[in-house]
PDB file with SEQRES, HELIX, SHEET and CRYST1 records, atoms N, CA, C and O in Angstrom:
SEQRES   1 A   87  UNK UNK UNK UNK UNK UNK UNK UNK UNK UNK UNK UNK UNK          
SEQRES   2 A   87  UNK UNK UNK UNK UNK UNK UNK UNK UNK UNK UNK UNK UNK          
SEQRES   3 A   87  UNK UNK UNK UNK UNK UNK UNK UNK UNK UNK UNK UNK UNK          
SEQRES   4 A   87  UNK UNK UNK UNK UNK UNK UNK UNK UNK UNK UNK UNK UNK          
SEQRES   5 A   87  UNK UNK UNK UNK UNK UNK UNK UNK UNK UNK UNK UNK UNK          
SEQRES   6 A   87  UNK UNK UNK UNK UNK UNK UNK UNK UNK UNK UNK UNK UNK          
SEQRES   7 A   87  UNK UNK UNK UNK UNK UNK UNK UNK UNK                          
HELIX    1 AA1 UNK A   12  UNK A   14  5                                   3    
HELIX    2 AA2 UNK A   17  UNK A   23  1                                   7    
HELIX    3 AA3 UNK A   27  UNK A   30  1                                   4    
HELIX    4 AA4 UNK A   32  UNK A   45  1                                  14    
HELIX    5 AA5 UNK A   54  UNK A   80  1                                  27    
CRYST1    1.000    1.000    1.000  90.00  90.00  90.00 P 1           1          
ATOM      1  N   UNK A   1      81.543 102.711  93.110  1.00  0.00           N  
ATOM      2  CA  UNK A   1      82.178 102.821  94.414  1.00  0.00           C  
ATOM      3  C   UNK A   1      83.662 102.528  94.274  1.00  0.00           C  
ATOM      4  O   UNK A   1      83.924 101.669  93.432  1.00  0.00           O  
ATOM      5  N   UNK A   2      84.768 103.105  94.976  1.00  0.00           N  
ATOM      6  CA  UNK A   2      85.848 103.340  94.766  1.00  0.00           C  
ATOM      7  C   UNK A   2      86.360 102.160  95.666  1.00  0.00           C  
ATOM      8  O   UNK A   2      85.661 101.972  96.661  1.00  0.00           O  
ATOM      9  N   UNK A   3      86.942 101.712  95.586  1.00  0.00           N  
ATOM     10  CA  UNK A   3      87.726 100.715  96.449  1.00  0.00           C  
ATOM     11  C   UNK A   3      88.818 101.024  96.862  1.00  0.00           C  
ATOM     12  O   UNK A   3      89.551 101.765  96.208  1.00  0.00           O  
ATOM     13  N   UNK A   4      89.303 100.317  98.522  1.00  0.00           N  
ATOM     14  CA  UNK A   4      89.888 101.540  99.882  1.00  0.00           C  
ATOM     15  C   UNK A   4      91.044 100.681  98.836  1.00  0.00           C  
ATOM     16  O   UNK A   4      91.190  99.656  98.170  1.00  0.00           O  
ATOM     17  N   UNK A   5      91.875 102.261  99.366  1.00  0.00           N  
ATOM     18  CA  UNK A   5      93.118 101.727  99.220  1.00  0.00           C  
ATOM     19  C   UNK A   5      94.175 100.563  99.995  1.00  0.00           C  
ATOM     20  O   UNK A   5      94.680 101.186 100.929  1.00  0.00           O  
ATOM     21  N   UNK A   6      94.586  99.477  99.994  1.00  0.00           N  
ATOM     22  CA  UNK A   6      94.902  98.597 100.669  1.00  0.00           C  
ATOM     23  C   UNK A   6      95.989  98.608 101.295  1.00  0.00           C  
ATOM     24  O   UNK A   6      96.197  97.931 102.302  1.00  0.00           O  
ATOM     25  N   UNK A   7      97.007  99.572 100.631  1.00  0.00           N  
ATOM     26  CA  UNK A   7      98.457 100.039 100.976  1.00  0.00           C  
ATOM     27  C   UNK A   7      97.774 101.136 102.298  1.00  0.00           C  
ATOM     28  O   UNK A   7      98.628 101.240 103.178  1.00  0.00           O  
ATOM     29  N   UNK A   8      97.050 101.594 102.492  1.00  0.00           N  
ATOM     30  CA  UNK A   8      96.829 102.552 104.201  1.00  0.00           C  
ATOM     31  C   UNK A   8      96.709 101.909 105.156  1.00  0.00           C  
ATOM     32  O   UNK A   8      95.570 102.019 105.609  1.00  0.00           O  
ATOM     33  N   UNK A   9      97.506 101.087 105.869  1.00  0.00           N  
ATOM     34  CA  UNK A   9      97.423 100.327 106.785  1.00  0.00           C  
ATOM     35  C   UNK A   9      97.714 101.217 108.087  1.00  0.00           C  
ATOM     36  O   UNK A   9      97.560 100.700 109.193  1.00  0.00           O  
ATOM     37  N   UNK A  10      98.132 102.548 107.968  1.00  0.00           N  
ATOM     38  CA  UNK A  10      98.514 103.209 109.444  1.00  0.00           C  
ATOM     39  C   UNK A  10      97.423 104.126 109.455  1.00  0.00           C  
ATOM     40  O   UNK A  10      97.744 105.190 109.983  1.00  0.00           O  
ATOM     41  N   UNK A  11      96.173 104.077 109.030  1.00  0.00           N  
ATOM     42  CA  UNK A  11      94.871 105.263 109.231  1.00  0.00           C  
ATOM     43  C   UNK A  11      94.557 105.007 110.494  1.00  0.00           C  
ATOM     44  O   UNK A  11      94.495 106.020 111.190  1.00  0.00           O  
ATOM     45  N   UNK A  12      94.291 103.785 111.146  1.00  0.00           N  
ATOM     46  CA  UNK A  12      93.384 104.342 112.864  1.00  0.00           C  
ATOM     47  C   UNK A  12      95.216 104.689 113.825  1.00  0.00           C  
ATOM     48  O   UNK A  12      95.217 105.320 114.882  1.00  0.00           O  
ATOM     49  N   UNK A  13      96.370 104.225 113.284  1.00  0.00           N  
ATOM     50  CA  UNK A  13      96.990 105.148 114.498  1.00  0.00           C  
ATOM     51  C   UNK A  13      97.595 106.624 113.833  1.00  0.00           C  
ATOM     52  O   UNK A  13      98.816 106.758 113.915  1.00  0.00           O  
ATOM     53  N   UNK A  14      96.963 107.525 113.305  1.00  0.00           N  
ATOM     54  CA  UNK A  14      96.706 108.602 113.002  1.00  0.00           C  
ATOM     55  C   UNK A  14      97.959 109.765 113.348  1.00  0.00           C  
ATOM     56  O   UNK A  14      98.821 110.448 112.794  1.00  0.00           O  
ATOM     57  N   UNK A  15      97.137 109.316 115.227  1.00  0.00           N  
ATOM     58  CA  UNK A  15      97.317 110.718 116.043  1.00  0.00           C  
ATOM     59  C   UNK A  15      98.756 110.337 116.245  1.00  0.00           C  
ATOM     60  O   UNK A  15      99.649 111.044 115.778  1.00  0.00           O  
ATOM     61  N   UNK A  16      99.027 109.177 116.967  1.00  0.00           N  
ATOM     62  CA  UNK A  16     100.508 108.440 117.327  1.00  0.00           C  
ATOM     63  C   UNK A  16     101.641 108.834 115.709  1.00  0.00           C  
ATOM     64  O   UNK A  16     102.872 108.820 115.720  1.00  0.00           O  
ATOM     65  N   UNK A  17     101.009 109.058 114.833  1.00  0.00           N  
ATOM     66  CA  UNK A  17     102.367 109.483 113.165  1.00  0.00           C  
ATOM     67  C   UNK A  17     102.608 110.596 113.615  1.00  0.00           C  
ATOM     68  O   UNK A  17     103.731 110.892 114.024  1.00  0.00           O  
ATOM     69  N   UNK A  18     101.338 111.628 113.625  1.00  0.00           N  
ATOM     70  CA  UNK A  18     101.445 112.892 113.401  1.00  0.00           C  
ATOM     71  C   UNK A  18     102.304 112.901 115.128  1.00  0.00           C  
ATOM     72  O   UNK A  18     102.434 114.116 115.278  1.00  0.00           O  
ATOM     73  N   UNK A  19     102.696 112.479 115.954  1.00  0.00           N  
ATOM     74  CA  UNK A  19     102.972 112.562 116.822  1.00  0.00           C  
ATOM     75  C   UNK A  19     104.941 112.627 116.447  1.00  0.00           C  
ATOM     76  O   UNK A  19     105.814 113.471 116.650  1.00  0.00           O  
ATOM     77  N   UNK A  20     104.917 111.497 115.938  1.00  0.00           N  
ATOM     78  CA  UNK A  20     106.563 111.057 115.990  1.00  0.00           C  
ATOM     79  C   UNK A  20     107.075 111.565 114.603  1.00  0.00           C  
ATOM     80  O   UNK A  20     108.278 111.478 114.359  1.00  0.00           O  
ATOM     81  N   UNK A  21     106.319 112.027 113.798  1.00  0.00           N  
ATOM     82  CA  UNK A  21     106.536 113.190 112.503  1.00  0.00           C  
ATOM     83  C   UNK A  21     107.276 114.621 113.648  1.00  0.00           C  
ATOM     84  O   UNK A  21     108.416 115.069 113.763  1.00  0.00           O  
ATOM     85  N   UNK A  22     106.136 114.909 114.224  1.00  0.00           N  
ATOM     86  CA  UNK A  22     107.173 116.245 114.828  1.00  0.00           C  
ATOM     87  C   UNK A  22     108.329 115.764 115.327  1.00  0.00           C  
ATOM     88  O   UNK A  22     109.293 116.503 115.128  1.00  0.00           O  
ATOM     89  N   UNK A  23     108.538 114.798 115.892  1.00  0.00           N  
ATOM     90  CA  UNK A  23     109.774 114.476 116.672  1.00  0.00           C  
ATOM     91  C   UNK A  23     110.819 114.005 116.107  1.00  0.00           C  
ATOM     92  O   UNK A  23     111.991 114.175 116.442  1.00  0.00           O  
ATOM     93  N   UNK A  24     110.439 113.460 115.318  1.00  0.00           N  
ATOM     94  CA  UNK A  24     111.887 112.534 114.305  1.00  0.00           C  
ATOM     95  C   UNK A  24     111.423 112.546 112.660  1.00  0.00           C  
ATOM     96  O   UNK A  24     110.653 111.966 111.894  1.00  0.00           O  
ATOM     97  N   UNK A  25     112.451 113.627 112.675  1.00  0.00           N  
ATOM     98  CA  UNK A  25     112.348 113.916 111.064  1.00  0.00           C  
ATOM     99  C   UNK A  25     113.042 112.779 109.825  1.00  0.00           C  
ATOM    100  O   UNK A  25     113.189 112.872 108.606  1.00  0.00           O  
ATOM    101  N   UNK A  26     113.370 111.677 110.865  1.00  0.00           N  
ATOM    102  CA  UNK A  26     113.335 110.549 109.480  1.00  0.00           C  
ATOM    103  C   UNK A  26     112.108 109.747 109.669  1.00  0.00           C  
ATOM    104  O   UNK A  26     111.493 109.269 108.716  1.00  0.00           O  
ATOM    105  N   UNK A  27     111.735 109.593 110.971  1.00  0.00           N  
ATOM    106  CA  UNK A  27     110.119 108.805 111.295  1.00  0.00           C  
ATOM    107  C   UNK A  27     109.364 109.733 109.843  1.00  0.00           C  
ATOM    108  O   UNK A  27     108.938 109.072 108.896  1.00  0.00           O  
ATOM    109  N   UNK A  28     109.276 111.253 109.825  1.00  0.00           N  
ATOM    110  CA  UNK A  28     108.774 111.878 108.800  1.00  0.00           C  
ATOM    111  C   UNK A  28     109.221 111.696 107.371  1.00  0.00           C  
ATOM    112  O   UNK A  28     108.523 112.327 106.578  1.00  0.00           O  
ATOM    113  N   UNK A  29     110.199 111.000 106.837  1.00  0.00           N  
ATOM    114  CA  UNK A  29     110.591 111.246 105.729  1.00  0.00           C  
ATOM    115  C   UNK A  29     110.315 109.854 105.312  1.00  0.00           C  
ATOM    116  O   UNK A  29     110.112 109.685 104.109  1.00  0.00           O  
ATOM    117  N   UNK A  30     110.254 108.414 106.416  1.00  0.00           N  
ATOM    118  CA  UNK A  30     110.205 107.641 105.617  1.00  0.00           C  
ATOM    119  C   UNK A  30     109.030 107.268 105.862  1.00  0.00           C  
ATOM    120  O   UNK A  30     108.839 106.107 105.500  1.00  0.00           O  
ATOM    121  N   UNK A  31     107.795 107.967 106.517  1.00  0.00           N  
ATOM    122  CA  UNK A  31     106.342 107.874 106.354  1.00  0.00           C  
ATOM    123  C   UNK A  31     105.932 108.503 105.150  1.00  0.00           C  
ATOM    124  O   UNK A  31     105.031 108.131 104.398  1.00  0.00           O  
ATOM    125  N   UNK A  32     106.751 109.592 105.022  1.00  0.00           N  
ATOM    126  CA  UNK A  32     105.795 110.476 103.724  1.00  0.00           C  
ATOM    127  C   UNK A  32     106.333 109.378 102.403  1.00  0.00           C  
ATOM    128  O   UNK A  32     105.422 109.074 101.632  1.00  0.00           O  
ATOM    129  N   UNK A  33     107.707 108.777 102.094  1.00  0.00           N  
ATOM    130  CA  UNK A  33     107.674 107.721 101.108  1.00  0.00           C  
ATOM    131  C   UNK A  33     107.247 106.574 101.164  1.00  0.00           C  
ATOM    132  O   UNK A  33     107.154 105.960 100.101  1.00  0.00           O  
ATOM    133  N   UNK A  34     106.819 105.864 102.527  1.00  0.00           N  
ATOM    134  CA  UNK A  34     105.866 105.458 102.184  1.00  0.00           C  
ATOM    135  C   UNK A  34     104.090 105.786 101.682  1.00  0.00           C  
ATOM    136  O   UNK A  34     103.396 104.955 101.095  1.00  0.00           O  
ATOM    137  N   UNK A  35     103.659 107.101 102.062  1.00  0.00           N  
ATOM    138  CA  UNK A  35     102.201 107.369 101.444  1.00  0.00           C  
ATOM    139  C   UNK A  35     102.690 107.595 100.317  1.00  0.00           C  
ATOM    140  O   UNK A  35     101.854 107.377  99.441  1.00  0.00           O  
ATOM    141  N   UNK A  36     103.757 107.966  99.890  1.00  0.00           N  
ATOM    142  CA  UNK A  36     104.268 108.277  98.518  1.00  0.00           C  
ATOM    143  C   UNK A  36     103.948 107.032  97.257  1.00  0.00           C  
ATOM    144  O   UNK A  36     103.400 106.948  96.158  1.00  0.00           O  
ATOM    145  N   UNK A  37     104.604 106.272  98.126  1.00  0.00           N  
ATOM    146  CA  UNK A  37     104.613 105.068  97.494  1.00  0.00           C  
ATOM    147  C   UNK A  37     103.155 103.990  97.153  1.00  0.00           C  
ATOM    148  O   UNK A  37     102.724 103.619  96.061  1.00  0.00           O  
ATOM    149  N   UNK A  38     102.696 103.724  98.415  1.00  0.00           N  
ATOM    150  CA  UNK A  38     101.171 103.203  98.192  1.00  0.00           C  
ATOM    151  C   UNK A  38     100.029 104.190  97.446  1.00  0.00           C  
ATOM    152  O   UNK A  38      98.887 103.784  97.227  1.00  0.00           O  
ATOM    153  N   UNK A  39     100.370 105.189  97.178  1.00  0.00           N  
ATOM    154  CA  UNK A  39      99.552 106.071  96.555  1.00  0.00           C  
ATOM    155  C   UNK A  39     100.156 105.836  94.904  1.00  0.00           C  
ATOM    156  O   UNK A  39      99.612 106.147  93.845  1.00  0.00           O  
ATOM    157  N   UNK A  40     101.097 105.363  95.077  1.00  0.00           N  
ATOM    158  CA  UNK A  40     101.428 105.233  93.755  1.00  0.00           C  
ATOM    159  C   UNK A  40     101.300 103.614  92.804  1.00  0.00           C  
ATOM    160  O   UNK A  40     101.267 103.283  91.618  1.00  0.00           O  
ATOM    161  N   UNK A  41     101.262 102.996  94.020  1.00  0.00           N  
ATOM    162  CA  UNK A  41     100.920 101.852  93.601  1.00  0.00           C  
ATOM    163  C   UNK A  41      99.171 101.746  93.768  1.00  0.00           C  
ATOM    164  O   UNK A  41      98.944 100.899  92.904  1.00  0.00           O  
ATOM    165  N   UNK A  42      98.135 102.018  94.222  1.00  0.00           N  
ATOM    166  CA  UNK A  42      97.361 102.269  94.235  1.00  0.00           C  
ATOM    167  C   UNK A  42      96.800 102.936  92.823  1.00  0.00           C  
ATOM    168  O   UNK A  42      95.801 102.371  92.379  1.00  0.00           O  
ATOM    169  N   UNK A  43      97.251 103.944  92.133  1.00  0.00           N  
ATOM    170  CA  UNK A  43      97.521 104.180  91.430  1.00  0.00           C  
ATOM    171  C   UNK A  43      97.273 103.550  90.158  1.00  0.00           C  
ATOM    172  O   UNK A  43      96.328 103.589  89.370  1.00  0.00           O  
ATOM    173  N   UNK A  44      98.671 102.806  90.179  1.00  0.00           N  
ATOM    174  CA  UNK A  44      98.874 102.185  89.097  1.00  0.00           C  
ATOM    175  C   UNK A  44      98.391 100.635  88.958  1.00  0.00           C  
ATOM    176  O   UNK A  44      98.355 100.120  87.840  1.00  0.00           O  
ATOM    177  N   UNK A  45      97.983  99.832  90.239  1.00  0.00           N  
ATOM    178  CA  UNK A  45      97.257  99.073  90.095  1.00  0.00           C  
ATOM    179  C   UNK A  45      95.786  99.103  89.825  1.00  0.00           C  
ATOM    180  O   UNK A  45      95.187  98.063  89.552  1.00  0.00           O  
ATOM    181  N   UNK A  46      95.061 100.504  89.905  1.00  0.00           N  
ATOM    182  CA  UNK A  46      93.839 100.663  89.157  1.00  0.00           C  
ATOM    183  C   UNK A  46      93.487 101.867  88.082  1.00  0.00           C  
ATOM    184  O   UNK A  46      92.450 102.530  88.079  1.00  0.00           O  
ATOM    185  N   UNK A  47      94.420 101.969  87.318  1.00  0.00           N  
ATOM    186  CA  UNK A  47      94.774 102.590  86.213  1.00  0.00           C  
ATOM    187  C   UNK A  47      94.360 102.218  85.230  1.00  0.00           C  
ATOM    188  O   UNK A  47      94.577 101.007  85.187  1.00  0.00           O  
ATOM    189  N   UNK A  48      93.480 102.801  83.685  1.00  0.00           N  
ATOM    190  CA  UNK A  48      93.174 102.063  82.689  1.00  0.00           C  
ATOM    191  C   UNK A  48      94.347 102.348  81.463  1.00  0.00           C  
ATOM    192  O   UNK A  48      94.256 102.036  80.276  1.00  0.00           O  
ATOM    193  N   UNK A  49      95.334 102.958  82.070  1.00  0.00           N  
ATOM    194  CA  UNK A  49      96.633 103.521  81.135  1.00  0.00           C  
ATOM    195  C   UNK A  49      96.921 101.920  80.548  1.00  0.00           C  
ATOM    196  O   UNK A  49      96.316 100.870  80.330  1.00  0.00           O  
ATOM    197  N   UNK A  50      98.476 102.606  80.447  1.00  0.00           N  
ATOM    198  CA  UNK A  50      99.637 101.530  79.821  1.00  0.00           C  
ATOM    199  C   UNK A  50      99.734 100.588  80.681  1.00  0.00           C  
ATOM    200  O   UNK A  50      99.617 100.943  81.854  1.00  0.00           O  
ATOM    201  N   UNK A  51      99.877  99.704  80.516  1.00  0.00           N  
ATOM    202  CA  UNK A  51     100.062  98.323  81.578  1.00  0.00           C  
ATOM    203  C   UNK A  51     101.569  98.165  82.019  1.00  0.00           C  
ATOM    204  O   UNK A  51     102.536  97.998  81.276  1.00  0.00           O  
ATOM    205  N   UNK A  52     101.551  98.255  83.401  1.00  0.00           N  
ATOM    206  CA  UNK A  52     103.203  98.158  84.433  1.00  0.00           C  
ATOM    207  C   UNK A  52     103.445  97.246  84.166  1.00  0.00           C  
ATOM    208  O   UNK A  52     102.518  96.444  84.051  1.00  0.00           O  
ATOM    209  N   UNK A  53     104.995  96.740  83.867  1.00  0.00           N  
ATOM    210  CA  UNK A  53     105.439  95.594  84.113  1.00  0.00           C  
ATOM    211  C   UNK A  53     105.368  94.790  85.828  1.00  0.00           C  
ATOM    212  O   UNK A  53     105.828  95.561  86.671  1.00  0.00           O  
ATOM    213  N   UNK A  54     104.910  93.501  86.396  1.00  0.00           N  
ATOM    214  CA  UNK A  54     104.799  93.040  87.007  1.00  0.00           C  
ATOM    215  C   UNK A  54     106.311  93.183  87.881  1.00  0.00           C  
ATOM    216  O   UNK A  54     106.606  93.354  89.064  1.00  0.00           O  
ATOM    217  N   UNK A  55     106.740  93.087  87.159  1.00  0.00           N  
ATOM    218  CA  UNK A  55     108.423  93.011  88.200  1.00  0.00           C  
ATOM    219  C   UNK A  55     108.289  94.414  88.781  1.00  0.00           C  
ATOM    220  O   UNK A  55     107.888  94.455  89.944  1.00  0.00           O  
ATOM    221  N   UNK A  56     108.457  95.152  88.395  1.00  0.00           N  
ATOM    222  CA  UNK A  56     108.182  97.113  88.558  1.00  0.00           C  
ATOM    223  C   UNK A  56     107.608  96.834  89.814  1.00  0.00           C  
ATOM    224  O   UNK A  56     108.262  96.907  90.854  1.00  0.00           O  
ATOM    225  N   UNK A  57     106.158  96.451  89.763  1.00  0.00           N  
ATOM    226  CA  UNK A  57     104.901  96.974  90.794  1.00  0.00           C  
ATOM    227  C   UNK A  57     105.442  95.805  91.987  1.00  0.00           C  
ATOM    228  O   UNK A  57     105.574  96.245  93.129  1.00  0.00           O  
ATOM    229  N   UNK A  58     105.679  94.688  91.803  1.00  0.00           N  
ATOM    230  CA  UNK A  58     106.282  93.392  92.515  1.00  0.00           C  
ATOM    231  C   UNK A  58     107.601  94.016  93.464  1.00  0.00           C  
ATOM    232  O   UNK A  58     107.754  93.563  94.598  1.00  0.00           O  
ATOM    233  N   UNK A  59     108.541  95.081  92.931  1.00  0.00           N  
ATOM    234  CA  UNK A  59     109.585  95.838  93.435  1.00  0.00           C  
ATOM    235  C   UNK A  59     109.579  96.747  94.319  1.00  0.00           C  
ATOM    236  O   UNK A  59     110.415  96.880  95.213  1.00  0.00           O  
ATOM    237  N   UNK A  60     108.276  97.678  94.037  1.00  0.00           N  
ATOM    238  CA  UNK A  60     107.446  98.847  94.514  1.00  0.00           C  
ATOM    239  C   UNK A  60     106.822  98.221  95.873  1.00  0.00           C  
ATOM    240  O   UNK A  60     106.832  98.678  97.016  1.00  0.00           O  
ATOM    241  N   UNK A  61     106.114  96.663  95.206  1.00  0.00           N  
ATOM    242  CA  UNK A  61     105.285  96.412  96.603  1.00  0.00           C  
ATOM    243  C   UNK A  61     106.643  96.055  97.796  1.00  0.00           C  
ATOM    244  O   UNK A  61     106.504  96.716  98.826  1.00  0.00           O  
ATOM    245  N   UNK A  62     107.900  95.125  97.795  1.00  0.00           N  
ATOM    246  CA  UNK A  62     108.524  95.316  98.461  1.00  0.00           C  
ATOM    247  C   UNK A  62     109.263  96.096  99.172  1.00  0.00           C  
ATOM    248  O   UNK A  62     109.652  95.879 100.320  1.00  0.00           O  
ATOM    249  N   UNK A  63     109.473  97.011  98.519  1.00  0.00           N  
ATOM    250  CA  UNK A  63     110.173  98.421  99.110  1.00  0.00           C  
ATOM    251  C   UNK A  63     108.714  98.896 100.121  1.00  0.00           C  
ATOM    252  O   UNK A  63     108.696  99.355 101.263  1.00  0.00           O  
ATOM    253  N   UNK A  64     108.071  98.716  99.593  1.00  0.00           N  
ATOM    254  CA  UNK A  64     106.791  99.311 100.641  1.00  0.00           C  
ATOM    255  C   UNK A  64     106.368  98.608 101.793  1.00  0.00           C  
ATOM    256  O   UNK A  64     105.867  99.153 102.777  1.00  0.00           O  
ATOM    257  N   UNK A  65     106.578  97.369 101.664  1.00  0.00           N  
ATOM    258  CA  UNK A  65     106.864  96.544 102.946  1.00  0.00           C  
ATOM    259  C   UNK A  65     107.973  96.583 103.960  1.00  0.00           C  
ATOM    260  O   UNK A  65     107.778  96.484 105.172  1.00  0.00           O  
ATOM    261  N   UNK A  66     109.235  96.746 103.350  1.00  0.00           N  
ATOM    262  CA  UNK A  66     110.302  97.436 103.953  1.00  0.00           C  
ATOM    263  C   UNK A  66     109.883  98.929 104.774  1.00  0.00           C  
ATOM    264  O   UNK A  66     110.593  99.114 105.762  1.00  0.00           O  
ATOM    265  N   UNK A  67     109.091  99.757 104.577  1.00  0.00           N  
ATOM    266  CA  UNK A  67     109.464 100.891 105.170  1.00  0.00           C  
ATOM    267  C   UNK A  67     108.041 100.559 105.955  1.00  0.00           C  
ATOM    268  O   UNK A  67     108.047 101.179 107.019  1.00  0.00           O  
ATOM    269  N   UNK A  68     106.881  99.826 105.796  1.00  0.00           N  
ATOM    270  CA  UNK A  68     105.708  99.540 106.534  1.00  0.00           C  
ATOM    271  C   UNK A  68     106.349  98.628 108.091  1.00  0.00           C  
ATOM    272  O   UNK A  68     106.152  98.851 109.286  1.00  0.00           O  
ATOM    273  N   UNK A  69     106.846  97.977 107.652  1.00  0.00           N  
ATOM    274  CA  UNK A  69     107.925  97.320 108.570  1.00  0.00           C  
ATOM    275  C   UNK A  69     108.648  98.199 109.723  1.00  0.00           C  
ATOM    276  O   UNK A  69     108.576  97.959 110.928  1.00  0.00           O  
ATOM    277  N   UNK A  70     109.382  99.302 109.098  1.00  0.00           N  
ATOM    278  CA  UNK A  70     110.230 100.345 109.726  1.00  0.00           C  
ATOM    279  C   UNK A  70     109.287 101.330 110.694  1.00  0.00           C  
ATOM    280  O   UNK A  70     109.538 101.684 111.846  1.00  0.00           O  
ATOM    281  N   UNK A  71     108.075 101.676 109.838  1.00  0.00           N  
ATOM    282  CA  UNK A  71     107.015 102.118 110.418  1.00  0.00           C  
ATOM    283  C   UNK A  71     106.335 101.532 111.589  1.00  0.00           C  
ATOM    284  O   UNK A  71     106.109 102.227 112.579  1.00  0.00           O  
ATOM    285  N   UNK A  72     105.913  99.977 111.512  1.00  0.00           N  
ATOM    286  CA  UNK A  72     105.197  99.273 112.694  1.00  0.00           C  
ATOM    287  C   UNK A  72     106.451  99.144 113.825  1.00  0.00           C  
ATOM    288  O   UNK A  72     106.325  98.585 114.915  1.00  0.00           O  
ATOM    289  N   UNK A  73     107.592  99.733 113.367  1.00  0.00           N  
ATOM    290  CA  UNK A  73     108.916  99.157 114.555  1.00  0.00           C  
ATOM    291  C   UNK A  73     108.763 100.749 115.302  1.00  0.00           C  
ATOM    292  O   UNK A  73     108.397 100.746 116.477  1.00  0.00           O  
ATOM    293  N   UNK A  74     108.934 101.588 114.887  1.00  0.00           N  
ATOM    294  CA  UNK A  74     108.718 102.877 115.498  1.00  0.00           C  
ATOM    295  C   UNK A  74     107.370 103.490 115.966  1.00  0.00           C  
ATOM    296  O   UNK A  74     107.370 104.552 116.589  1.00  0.00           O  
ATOM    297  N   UNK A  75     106.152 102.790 115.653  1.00  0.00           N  
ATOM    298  CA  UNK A  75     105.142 102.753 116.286  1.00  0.00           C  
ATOM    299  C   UNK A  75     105.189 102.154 117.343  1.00  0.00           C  
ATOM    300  O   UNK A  75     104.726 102.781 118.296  1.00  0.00           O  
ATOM    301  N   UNK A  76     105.748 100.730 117.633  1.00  0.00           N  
ATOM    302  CA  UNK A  76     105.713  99.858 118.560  1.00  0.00           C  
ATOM    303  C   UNK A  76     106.541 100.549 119.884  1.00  0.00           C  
ATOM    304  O   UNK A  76     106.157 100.485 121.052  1.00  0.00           O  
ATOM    305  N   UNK A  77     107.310 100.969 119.580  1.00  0.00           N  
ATOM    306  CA  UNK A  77     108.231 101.869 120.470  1.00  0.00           C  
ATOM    307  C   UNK A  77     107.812 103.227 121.116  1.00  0.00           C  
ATOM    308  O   UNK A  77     108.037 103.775 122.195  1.00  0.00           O  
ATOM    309  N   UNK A  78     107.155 103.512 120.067  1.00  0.00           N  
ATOM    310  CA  UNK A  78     106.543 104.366 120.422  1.00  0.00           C  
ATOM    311  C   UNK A  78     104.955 104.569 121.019  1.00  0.00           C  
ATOM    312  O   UNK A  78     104.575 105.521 121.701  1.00  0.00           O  
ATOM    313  N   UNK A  79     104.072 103.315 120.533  1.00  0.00           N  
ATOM    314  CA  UNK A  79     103.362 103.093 121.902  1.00  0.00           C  
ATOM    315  C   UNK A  79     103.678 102.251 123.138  1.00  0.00           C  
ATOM    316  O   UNK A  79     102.778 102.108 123.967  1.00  0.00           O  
ATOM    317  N   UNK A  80     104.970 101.633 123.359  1.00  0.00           N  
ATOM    318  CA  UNK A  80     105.514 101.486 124.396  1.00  0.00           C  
ATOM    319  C   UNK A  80     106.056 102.584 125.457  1.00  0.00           C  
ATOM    320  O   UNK A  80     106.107 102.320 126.658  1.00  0.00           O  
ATOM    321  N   UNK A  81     106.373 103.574 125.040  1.00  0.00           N  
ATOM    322  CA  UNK A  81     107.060 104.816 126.002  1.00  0.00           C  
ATOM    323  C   UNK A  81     106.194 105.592 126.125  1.00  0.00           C  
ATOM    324  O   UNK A  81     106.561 106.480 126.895  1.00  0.00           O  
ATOM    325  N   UNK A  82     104.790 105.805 125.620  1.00  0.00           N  
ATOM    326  CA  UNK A  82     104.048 106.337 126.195  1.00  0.00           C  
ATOM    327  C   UNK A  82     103.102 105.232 126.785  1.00  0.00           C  
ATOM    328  O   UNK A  82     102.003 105.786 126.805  1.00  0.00           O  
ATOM    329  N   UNK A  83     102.966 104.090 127.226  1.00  0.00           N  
ATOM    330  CA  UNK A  83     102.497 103.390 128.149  1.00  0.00           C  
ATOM    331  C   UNK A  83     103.340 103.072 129.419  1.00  0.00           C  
ATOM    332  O   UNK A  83     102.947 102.382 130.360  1.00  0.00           O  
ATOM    333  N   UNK A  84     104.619 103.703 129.303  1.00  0.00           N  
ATOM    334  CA  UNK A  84     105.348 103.652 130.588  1.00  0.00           C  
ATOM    335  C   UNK A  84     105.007 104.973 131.189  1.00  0.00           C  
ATOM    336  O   UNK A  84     104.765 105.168 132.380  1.00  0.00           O  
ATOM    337  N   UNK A  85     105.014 106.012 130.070  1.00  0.00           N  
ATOM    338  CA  UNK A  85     104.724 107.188 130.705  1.00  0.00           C  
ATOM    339  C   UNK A  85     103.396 107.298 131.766  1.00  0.00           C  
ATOM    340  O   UNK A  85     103.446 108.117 132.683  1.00  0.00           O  
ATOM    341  N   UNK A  86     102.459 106.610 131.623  1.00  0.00           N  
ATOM    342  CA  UNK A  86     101.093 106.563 131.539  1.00  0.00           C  
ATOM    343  C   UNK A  86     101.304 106.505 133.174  1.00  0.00           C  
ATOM    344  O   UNK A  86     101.117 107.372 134.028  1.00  0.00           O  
ATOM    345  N   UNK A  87     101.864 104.851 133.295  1.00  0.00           N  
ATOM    346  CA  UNK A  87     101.957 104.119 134.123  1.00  0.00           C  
ATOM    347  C   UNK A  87     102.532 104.677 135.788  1.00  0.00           C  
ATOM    348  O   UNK A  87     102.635 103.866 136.709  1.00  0.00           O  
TER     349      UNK A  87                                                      
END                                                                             
């Protein structure tokens, strides 16, 4: 059995990405480096290759927190303006 990847933390708000992907083409550019990225660390943390240096993957995981970050800030905003809309 494969074990989930741990870096997909935006799978149940789905519909709300694919939403603000059409609309804001950096919302799109710095979602796709981040799947870029957790797919790559994913990757390489269960890899039977060459062994990463710790600093590398330790670097990788921060930059990926940085844009997960950027991500939950433009989600948040963005399920805020459509709960005003609602309203």
């Amino acid at each position: 059995m494969k074990r989930q990847n741990k870096y997909r933390k935006f799978q149940l708000q789905q519909k709300n990405i694919e939403a603000l992907e059409k609309e804001n083409s950096r919302f799109k550019r710095v979602y796709s480096e981040y799947e870029n990225m957790s797919n790559e660390l994913w990757n390489l943390e269960n890899s039977n290759g060459e062994p990463v240096p710790d600093d590398f993957i330790n670097a990788m995981v921060l930059q990926a927190s940085y844009l997960e970050d950027e991500i939950e800030d433009w989600l948040l905003q963005f399920n805020e303006k459509k709960t005003k809309i609602q309203h």
